[in-house]
ZAPADREN-912896 format. One record per atom (N, C-alpha, C): x, y, z; residue in three letters. Coordinates in steps of 0.05 Angstrom, whole numbers, padded with zeros to 5 digits, always signed. Example, Ala and Ser with C-alpha at 12.3 -4.5 7.8 and 13.67 -1.06 7.14 Angstrom:
+00264-00114+00156ALA/+00246-00090+00156ALA/+00264-00066+00156ALA/+00257-00045+00142SER/+00273-00021+00143SER/+00258+00001+00157SER/
***
This chain:
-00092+01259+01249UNK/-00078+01237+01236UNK/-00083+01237+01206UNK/-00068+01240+01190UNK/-00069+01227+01160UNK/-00062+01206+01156UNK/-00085+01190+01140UNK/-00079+01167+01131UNK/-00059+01167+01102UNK/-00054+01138+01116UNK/-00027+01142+01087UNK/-00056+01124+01059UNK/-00078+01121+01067UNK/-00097+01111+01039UNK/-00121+01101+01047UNK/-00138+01118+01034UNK/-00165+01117+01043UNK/-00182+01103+01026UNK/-00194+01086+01027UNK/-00215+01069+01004UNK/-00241+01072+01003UNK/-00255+01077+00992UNK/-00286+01096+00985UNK/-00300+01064+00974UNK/-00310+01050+00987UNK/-00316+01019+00978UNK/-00309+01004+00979UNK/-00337+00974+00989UNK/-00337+00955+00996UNK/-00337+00927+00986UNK/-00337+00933+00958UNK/-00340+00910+00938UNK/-00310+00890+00934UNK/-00314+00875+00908UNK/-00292+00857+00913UNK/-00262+00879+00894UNK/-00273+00903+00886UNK/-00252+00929+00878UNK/-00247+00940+00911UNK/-00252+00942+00924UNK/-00239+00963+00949UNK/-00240+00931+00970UNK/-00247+00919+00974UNK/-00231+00902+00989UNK/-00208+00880+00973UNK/-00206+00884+00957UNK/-00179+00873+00944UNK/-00158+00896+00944UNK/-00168+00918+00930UNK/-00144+00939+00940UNK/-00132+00938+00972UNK/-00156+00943+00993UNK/-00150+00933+01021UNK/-00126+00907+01031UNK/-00134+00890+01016UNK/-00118+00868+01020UNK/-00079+00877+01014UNK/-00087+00883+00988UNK/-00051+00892+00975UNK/-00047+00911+01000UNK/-00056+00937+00998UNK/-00045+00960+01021UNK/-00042+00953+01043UNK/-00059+00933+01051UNK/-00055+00934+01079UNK/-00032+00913+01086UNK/-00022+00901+01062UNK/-00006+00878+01056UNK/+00020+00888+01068UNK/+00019+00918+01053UNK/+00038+00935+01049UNK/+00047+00956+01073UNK/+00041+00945+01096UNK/+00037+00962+01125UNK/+00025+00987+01133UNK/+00002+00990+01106UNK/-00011+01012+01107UNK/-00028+01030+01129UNK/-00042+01001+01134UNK/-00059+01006+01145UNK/-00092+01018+01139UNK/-00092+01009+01114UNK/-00116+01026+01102UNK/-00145+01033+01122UNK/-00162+01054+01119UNK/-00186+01058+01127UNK/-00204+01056+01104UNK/-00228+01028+01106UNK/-00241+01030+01077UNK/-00271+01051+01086UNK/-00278+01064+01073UNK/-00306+01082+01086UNK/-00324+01056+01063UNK/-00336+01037+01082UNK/-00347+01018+01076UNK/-00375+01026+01054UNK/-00394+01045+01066UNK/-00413+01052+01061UNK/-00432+01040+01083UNK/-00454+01050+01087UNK/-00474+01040+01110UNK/-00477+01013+01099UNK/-00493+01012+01082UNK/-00489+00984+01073UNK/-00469+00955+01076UNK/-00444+00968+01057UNK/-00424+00949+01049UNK/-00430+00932+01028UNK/-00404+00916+01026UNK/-00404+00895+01001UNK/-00416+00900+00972UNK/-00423+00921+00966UNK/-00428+00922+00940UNK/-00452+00898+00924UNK/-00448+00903+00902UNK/-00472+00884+00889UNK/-00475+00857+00899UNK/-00451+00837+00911UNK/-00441+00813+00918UNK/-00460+00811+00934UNK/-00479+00829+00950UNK/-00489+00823+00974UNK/-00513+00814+00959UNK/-00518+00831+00933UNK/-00553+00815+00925UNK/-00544+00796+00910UNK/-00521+00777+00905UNK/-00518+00751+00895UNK/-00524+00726+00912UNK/-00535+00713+00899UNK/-00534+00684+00909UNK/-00512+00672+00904UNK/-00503+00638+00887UNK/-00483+00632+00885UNK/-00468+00643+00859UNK/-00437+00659+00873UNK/-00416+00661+00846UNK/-00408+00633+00839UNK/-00413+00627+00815UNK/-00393+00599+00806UNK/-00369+00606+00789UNK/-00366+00639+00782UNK/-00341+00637+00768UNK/-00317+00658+00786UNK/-00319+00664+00812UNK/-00291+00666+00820UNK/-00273+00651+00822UNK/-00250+00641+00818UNK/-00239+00639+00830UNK/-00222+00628+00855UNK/-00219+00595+00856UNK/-00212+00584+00881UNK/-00238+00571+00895UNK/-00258+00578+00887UNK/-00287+00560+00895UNK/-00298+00538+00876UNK/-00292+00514+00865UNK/-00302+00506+00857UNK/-00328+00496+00855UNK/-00345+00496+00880UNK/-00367+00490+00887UNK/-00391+00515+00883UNK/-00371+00538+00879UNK/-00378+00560+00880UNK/-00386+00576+00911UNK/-00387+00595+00912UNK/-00395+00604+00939UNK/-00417+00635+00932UNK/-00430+00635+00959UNK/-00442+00653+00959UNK/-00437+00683+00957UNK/-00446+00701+00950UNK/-00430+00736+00940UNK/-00433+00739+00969UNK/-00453+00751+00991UNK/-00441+00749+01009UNK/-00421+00738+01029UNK/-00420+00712+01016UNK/-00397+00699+01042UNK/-00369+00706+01032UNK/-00367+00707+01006UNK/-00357+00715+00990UNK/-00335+00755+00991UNK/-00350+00769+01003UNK/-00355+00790+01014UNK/-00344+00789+01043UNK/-00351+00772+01053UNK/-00333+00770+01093UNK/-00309+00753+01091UNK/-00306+00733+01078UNK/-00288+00724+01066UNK/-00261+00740+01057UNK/-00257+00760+01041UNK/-00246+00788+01032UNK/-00235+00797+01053UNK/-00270+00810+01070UNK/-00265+00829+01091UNK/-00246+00823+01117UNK/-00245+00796+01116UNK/-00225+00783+01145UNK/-00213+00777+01138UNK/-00201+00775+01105UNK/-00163+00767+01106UNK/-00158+00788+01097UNK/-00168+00817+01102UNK/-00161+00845+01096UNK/-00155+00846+01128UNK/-00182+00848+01144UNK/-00175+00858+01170UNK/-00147+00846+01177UNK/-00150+00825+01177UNK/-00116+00800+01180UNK/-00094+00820+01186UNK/-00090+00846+01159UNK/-00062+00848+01147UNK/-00069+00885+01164UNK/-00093+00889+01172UNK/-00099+00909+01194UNK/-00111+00936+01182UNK/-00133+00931+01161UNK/-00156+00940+01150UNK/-00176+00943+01169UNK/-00175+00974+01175UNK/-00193+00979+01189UNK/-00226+00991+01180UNK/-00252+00990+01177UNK/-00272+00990+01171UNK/-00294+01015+01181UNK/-00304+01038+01173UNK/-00322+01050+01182UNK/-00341+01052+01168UNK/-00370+01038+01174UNK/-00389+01038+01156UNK/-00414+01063+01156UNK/-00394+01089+01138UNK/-00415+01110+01136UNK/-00413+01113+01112UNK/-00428+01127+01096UNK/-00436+01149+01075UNK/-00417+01156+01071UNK/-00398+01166+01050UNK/-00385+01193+01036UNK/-00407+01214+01041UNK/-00408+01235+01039UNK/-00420+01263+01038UNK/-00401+01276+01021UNK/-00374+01282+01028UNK/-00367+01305+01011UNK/-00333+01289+01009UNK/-00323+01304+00986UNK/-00291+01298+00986UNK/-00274+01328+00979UNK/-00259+01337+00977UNK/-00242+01355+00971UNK/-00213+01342+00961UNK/-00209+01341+00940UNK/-00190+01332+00928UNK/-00165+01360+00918UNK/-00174+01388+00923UNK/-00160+01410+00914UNK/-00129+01407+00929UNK/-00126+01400+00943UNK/-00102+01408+00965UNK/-00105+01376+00978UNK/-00071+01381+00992UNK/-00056+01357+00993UNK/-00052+01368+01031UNK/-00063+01343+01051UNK/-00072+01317+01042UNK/-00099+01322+01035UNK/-00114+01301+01020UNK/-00140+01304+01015UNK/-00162+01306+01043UNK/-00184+01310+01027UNK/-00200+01304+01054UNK/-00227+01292+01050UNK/-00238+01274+01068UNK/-00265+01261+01056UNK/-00279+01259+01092UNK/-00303+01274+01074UNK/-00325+01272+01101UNK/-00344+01250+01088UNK/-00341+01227+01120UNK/-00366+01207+01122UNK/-00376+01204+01149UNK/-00399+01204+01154UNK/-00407+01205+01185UNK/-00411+01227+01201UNK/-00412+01252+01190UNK/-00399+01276+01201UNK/-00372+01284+01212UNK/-00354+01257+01202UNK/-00330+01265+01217UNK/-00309+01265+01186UNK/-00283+01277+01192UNK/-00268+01284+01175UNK/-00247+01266+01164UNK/-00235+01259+01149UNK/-00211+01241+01146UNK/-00195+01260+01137UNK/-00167+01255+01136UNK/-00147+01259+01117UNK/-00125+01236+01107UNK/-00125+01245+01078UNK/-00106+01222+01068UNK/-00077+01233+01048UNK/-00066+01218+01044UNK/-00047+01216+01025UNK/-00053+01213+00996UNK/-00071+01181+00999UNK/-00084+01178+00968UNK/-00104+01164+00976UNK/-00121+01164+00954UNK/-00145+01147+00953UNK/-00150+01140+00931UNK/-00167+01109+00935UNK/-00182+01095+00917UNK/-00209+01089+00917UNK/-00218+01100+00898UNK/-00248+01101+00891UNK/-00255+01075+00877UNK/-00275+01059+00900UNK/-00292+01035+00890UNK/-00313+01033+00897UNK/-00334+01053+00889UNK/-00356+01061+00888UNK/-00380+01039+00886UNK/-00372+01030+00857UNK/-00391+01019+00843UNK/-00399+01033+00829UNK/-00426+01011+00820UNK/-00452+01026+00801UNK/-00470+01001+00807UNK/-00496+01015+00800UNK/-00526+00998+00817UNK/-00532+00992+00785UNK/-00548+00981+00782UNK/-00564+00971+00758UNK/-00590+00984+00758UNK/-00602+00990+00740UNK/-00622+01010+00734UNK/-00643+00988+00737UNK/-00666+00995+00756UNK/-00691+00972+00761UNK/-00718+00984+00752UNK/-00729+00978+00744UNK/-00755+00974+00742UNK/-00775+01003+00768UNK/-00769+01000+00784UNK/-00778+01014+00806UNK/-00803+01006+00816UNK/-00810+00974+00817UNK/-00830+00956+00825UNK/-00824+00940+00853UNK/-00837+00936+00870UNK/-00833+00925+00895UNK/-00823+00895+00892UNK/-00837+00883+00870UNK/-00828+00851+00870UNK/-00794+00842+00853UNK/-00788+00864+00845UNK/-00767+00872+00825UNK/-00745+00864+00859UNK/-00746+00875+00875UNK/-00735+00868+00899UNK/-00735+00845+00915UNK/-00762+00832+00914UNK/-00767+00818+00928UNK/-00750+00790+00921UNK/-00756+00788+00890UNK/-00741+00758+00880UNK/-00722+00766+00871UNK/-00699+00785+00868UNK/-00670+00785+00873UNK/-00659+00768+00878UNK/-00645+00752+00859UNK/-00634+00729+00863UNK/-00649+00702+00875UNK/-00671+00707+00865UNK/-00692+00676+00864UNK/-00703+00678+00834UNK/-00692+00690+00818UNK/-00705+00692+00783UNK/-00706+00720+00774UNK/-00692+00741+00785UNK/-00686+00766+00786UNK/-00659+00770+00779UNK/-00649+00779+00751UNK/-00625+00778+00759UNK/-00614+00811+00741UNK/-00595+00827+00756UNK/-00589+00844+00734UNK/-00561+00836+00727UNK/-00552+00814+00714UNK/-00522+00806+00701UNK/-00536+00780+00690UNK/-00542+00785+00659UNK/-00537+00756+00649UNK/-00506+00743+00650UNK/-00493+00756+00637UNK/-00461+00738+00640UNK/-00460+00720+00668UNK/-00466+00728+00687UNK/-00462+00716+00709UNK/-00483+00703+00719UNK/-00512+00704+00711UNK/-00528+00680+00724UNK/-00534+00676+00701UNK/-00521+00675+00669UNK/-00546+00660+00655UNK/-00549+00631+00659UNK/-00516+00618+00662UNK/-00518+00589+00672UNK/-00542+00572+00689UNK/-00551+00593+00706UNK/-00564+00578+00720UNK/-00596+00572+00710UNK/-00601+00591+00693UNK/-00628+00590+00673UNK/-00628+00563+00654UNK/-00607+00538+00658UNK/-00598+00523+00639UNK/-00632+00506+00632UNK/-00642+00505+00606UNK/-00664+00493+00599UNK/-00695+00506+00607UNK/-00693+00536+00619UNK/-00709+00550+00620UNK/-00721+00571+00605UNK/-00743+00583+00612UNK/-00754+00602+00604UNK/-00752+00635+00611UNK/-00740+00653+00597UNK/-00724+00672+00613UNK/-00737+00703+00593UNK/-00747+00726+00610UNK/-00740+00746+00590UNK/-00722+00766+00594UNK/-00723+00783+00575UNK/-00701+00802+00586UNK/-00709+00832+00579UNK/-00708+00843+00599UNK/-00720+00871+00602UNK/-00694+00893+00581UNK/-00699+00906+00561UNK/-00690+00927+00559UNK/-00680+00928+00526UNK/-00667+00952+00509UNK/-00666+00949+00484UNK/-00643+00965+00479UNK/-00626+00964+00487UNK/-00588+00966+00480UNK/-00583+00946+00477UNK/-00549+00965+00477UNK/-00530+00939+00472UNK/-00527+00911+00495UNK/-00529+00919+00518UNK/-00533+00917+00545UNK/-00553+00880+00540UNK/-00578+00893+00531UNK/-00600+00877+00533UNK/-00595+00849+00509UNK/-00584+00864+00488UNK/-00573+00843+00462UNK/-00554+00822+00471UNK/-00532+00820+00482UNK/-00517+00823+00496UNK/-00521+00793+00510UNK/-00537+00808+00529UNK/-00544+00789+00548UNK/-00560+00763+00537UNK/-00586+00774+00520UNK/-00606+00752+00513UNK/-00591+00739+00497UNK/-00579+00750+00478UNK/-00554+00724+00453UNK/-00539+00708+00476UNK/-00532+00724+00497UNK/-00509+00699+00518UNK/-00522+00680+00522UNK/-00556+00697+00548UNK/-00571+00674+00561UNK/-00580+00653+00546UNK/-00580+00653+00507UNK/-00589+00630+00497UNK/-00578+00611+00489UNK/-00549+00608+00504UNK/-00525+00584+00508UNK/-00535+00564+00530UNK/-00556+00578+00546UNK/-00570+00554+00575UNK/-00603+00554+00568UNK/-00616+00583+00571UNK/-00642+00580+00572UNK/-00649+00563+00541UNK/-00676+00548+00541UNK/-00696+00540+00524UNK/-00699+00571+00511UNK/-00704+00591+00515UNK/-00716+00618+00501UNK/-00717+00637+00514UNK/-00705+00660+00500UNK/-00712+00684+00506UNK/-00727+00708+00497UNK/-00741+00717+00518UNK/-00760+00733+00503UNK/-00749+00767+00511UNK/-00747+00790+00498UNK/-00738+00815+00499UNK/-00765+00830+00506UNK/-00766+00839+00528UNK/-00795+00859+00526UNK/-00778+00891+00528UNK/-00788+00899+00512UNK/-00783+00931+00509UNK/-00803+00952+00502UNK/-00801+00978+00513UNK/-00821+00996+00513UNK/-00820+01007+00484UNK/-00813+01007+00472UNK/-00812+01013+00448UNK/-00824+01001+00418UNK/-00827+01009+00401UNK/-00819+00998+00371UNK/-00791+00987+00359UNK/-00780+00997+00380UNK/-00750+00988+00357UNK/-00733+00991+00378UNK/-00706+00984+00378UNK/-00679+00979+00391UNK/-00672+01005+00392UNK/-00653+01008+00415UNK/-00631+01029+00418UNK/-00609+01019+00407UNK/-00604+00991+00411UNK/-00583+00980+00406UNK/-00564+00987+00381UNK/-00542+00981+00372UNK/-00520+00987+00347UNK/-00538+00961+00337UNK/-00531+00967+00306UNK/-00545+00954+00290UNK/-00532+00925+00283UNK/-00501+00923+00286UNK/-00491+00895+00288UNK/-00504+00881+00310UNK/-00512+00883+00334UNK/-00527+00870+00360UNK/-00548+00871+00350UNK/-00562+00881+00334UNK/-00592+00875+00334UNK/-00596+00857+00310UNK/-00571+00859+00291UNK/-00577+00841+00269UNK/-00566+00811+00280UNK/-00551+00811+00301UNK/-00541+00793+00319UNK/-00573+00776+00330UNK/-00584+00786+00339UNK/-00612+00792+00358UNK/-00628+00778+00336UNK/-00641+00788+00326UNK/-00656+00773+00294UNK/-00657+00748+00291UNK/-00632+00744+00287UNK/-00612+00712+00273UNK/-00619+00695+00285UNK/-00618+00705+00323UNK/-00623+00682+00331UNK/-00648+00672+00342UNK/-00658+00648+00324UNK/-00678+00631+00331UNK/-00692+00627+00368UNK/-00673+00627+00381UNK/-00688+00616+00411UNK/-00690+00652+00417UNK/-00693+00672+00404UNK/-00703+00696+00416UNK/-00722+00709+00400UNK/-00740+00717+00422UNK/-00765+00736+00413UNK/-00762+00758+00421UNK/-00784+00772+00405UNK/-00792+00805+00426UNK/-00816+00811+00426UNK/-00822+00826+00443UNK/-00851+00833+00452UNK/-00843+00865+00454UNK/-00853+00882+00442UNK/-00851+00910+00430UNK/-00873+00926+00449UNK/-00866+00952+00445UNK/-00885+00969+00462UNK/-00894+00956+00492UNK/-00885+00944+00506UNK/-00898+00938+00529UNK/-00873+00934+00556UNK/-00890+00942+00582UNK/-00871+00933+00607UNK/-00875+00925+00629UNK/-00861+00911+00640UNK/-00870+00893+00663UNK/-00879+00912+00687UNK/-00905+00904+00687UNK/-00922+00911+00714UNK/-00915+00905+00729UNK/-00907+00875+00739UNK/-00910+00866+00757UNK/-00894+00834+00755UNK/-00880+00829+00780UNK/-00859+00798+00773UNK/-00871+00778+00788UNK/-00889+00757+00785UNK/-00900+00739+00798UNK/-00890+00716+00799UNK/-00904+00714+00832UNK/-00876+00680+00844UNK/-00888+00679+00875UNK/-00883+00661+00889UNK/-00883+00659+00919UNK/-00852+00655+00921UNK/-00836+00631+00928UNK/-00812+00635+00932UNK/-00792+00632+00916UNK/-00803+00632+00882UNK/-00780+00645+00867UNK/-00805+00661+00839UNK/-00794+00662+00817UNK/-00806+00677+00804UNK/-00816+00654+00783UNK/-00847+00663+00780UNK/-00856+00642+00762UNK/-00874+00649+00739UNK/-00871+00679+00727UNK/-00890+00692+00717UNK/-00880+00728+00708UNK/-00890+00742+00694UNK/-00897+00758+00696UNK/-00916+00781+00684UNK/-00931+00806+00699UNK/-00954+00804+00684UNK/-00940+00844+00665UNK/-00947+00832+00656UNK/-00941+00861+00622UNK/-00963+00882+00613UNK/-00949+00903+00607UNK/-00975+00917+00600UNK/-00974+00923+00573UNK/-00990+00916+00547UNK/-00980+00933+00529UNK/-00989+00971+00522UNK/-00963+00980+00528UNK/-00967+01009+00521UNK/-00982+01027+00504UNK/-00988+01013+00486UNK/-01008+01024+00460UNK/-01031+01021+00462UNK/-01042+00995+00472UNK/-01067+00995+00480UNK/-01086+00989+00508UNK/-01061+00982+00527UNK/-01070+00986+00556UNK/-01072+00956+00568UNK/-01069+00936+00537UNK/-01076+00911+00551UNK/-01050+00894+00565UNK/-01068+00882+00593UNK/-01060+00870+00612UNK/-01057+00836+00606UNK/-01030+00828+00606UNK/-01031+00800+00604UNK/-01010+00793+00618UNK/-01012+00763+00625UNK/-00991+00747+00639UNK/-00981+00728+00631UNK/-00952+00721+00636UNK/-00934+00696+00620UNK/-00922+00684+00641UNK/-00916+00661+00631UNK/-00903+00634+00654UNK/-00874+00646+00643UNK/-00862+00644+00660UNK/-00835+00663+00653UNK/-00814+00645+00689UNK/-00786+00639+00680UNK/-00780+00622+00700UNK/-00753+00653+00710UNK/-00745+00667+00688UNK/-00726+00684+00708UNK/-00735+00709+00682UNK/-00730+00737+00705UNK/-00734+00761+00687UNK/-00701+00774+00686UNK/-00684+00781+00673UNK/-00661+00793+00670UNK/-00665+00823+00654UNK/-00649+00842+00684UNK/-00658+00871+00681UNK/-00640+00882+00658UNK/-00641+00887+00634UNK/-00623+00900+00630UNK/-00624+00925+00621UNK/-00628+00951+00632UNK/-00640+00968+00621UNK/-00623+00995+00632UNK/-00596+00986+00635UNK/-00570+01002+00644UNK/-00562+01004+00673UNK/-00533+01016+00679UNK/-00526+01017+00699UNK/-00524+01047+00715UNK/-00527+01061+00734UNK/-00508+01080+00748UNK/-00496+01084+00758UNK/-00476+01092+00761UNK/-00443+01093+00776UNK/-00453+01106+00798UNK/-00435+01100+00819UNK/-00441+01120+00847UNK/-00422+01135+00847UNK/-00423+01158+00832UNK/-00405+01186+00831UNK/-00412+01212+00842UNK/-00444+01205+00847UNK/-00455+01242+00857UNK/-00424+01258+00872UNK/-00420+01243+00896UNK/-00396+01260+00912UNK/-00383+01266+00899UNK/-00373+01258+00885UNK/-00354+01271+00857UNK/-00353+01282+00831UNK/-00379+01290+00832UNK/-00391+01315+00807UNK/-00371+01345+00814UNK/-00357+01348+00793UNK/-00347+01380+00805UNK/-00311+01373+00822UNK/-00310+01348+00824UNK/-00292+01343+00846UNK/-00267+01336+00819UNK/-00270+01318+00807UNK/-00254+01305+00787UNK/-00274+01305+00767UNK/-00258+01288+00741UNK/-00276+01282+00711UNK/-00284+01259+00708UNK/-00317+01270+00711UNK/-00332+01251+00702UNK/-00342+01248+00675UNK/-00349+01223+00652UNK/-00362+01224+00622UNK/-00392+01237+00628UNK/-00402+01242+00610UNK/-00436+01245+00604UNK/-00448+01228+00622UNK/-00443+01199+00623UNK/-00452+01178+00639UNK/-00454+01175+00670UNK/-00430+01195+00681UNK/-00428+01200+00707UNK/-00403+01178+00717UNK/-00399+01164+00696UNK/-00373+01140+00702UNK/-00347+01161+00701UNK/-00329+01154+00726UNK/-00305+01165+00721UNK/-00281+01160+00707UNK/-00277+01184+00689UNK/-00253+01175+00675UNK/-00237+01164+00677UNK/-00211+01145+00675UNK/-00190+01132+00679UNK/-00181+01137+00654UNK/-00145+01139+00658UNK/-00120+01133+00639UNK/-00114+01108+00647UNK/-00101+01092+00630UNK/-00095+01063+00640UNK/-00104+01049+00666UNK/-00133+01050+00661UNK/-00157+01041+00674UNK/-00160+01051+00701UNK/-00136+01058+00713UNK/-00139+01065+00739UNK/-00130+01095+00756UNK/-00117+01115+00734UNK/-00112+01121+00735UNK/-00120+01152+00734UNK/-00130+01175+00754UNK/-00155+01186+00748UNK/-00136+01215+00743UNK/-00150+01243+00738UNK/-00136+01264+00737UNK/-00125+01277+00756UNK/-00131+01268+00780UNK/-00111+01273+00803UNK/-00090+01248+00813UNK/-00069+01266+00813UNK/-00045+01245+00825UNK/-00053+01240+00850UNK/-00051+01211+00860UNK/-00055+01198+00885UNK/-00077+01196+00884UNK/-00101+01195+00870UNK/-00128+01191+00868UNK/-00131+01177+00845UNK/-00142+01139+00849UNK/-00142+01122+00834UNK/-00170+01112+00833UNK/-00176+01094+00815UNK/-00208+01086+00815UNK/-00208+01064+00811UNK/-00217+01043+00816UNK/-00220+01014+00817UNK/-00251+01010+00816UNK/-00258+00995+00796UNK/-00277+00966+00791UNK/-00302+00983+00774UNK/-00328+00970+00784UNK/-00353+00986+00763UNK/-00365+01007+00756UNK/-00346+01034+00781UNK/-00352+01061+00774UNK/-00340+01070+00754UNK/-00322+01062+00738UNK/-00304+01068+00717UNK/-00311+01040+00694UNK/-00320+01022+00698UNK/-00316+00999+00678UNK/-00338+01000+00665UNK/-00341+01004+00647UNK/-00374+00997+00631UNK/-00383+00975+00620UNK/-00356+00958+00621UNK/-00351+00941+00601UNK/-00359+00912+00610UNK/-00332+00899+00633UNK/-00340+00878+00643UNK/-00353+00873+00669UNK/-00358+00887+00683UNK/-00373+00886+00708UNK/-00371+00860+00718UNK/-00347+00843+00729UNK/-00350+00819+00740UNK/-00338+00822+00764UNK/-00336+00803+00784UNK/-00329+00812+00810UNK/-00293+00811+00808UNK/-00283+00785+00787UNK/-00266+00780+00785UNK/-00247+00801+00780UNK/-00262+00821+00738UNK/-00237+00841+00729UNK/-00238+00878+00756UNK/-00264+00867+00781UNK/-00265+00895+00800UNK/-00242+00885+00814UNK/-00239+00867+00826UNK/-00216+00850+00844UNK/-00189+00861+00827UNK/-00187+00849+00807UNK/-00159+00858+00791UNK/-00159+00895+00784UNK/-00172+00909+00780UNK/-00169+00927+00785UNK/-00165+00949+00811UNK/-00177+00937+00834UNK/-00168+00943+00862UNK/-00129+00933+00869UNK/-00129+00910+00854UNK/-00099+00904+00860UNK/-00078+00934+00844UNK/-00087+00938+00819UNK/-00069+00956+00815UNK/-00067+00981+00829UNK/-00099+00989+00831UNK/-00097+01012+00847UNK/-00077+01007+00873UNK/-00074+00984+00885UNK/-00056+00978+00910UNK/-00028+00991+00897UNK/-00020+00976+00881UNK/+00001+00981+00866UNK/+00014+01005+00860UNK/-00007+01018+00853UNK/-00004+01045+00846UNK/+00003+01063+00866UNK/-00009+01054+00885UNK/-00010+01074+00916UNK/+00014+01071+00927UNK/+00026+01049+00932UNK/+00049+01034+00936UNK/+00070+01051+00923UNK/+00075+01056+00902UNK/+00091+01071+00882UNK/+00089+01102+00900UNK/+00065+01107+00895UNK/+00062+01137+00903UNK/+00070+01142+00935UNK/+00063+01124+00943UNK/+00069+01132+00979UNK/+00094+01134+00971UNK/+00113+01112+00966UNK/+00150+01117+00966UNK/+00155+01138+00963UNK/+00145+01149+00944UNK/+00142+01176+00920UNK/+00144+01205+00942UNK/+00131+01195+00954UNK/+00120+01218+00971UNK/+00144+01222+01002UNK/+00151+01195+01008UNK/+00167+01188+01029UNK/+00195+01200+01025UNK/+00197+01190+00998UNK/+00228+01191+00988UNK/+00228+01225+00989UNK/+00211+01244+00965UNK/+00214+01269+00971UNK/+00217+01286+01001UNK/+00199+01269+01026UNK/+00196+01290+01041UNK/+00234+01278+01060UNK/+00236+01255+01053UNK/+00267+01246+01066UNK/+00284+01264+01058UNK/+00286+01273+01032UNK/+00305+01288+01018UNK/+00294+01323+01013UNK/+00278+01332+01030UNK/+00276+01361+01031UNK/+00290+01373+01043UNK/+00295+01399+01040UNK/+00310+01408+01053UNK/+00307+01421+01079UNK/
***
């Protein structure tokens, strides 16, 4: 059987594409991932989608999606990608040890946030853990907050988070910024932010949220600890592209290329949400980018229908 559109992800980019296609009597198969749901699953409450005023939780948020997809007859297999072959038409993608074939596909991978590689870095995920200031700085409102990392990424964030928190403090391993020099002269200016140079978090201390954490400084070995109410990671992202090294074009970064955002170097092969975005990473602009990819596929199936009606 070939599918007429295969979706490579579970986030609010491949279950919104799901929703349009399957709108569209497709029938999509999303290869969920073992997991599923994408970053949404380590959120607590979203307060800026969309239609929730009260806000709702990224997981519920996440099944929510997934059952007014199933609705329109989105069907779900939660394995791994392993391999894709995009050379020849129909495509083909191994997950599970078993084979698919498609017509087209949309890639909504994601990308993970670059962590620390500390046990407690996990543990308070979303109890004072956060890797997206834009989206939880709100909740830091009149707190004490730092922020891990020294790009643009990290600038960024701490100038946002100091519209809610009391102060932000920047700890970075370094002497000096990676950052572009307009963000750091940005960074400077402002009064409610500090930095703490050469040093990195050992360790994130809390019982059931985070209330502390203890630092090492790098130059001279010394160990200290701060009352600290949330730590914000920002110290970059990685796209989930390995399966597609060699397959299509990826940047330096491992993020895949797009022409008019969704649009990849193979025809019928589209990309939707944070494996391609570097920019806004919100659940909202992955959602609107899953719709076009629908769109797009929509176009291309006709495309494909209409030629094989009229062959000879």
């Amino acid at each position: 059987m070939v599918e007429k559109v295969i979706i490579i992800g579970s986030g609010p980019a491949g279950l919104s594409a799901a929703i349009y296609t399957a709108r569209e009597g497709f029938k999509p198969l999303v290869l969920a991932g073992s997991t599923g749901g994408g970053q949404l699953e380590l959120t607590t409450v979203v307060e800026n989608f969309p239609a929730f005023p009260e806000g709702v939780m990224g997981p519920e948020l996440v099944q929510k999606m997934k059952k007014q997809s199933e609705r329109f007859g989105t069907r779900f297999v939660y394995e791994d990608v392993s391999s894709v072959d995009f050379s020849s038409r129909p495509f083909k993608i191994t997950a599970g040890g078993s084979e698919y074939e498609t017509e087209s596909v949309i890639i909504a991978t994601g990308a993970n946030a670059k962590m620390l590689g500390i046990e407690s870095e996990k543990r308070f995920i979303g109890r004072g853990v956060s890797t997206c200031g834009t989206c939880d700085g709100p909740f830091f409102k009149g707190k004490e907050v730092i922020v891990v990392g020294g790009g643009d990424t990290a600038m960024e964030d701490a100038n946002f988070i100091t519209n809610f928190a009391n102060s932000v403090t920047i700890v970075h391993r370094r002497d000096s910024f990676r950052a572009s020099k307009i963000m750091q002269d940005r960074t400077s200016a402002n009064r409610k932010i500090k930095v703490i140079w050469n040093s990195a978090v050992e360790e994130i201390l809390g019982d059931q949220k985070v209330t502390g954490v203890r630092l090492k400084n790098l130059e001279t070995g010394q160990i200290s600890e701060m009352p600290i109410d949330g730590v914000f990671m920002a110290i970059g992202y990685a796209p989930n592209t390995t399966v597609f090294r060699g397959k299509m074009k990826l940047d330096d970064q491992g993020y895949i290329i797009t022409n008019d955002e969704v649009l990849t170097d193979i025809e019928g092969v589209y990309v939707a949400g944070d494996v391609a975005d570097k920019v806004y990473r919100q659940a909202i602009t992955a959602s609107s980018s899953g719709v076009k990819c629908a769109l797009h596929v929509r176009e291309y199936i006709a495309k494909l229908d209409y030629e094989r009606s009229n062959s000879p």
